[in-house]
N, C-alpha and C positions, 0 to 999 in steps of 0.2 A: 122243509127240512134242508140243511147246509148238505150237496152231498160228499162234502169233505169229512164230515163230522159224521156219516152215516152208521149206527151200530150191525152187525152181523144178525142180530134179532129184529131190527127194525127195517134192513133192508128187506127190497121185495122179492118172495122165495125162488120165483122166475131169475132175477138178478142174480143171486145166492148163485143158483143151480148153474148160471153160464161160468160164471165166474170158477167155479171149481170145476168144471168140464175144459174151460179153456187151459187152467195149470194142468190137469190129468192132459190135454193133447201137447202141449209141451213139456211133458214126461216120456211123452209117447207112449203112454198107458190109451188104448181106445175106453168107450164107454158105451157100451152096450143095454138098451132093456129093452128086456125078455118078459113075455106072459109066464108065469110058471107058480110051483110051490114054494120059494125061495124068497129071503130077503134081498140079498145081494151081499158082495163086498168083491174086493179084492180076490183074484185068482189066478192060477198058472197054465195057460190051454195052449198047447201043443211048443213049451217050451217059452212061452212072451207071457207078459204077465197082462190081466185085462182085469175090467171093472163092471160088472156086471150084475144089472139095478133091476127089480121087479118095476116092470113100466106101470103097474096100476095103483102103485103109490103112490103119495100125497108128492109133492115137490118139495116140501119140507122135510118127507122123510129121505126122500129122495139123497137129498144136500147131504143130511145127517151121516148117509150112508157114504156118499164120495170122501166127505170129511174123514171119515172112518177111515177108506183105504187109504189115502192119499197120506194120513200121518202115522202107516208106515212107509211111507218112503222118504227119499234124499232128497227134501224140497230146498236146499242149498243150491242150488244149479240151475233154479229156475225163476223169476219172476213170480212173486204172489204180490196178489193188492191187497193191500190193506185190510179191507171188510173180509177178505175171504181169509185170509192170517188170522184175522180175530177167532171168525167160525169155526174155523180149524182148531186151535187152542180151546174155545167153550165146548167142543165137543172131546177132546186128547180130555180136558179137566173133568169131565162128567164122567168119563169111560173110568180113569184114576179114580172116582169116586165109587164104581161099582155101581154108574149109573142112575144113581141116586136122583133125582130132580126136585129144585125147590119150591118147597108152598109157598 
C-alpha cells in the first residue's frame, strides 16, 4: 500500500492512535489512560483541559475517542497529517449522524 494514498480506516490502529496523540501534545492537551468505569473524552482538571482514555480499550476505540475530543478544539494552529484529518472528519460525520454506522 502507497503510504501517501493511506486511508484512516486502513491505516494501522497503532499508527492512528500516535498520530492523534502526537496533535493532542501539540495542543498541549496531555492524554492520559486510566483503569476505571469510564469511556473517556475530553475534560477540565484543575483548570487545563486533558484527555483521558480508558487504557483497556481496543486501540481503535481508543483513536475514536481522541478523535472525539480533539474535534472540539482549535486544530487551526496546529499541524494534522493527513490520515489523521481524514479520522477526525469520519468520526465529527458519524457523531453528526447520531452515530449511526454503515452495513
Amino acid at each position: 500500500m502507497n503510504r501517501e494514498k493511506c486511508q484512516a480506516t486502513s491505516c494501522k490502529p497503532r499508527s492512528l492512535l500516535q498520530g492523534l496523540e502526537a496533535v493532542a501534545s501539540r495542543l498541549a492537551i496531555p492524554v492520559r489512560y486510566e483503569r476505571g468505569e469510564m469511556r473517556g473524552g475530553l475534560c477540565r482538571l484543575h483548570g487545563r483541559l486533558q484527555i483521558i482514555i480508558n487504557a483497556a480499550l481496543t486501540e481503535e476505540e481508543k483513536s475514536e475517542i481522541l478523535a472525539e475530543s480533539l474535534g472540539g478544539t482549535d486544530l487551526e494552529t496546529v499541524f494534522v497529517p493527513p490520515r489523521v484529518r481524514e479520522w477526525l472528519e469520519q468520526v465529527r460525520h458519524r457523531r453528526s449522524r447520531g452515530g449511526e454506522e454503515s452495513a
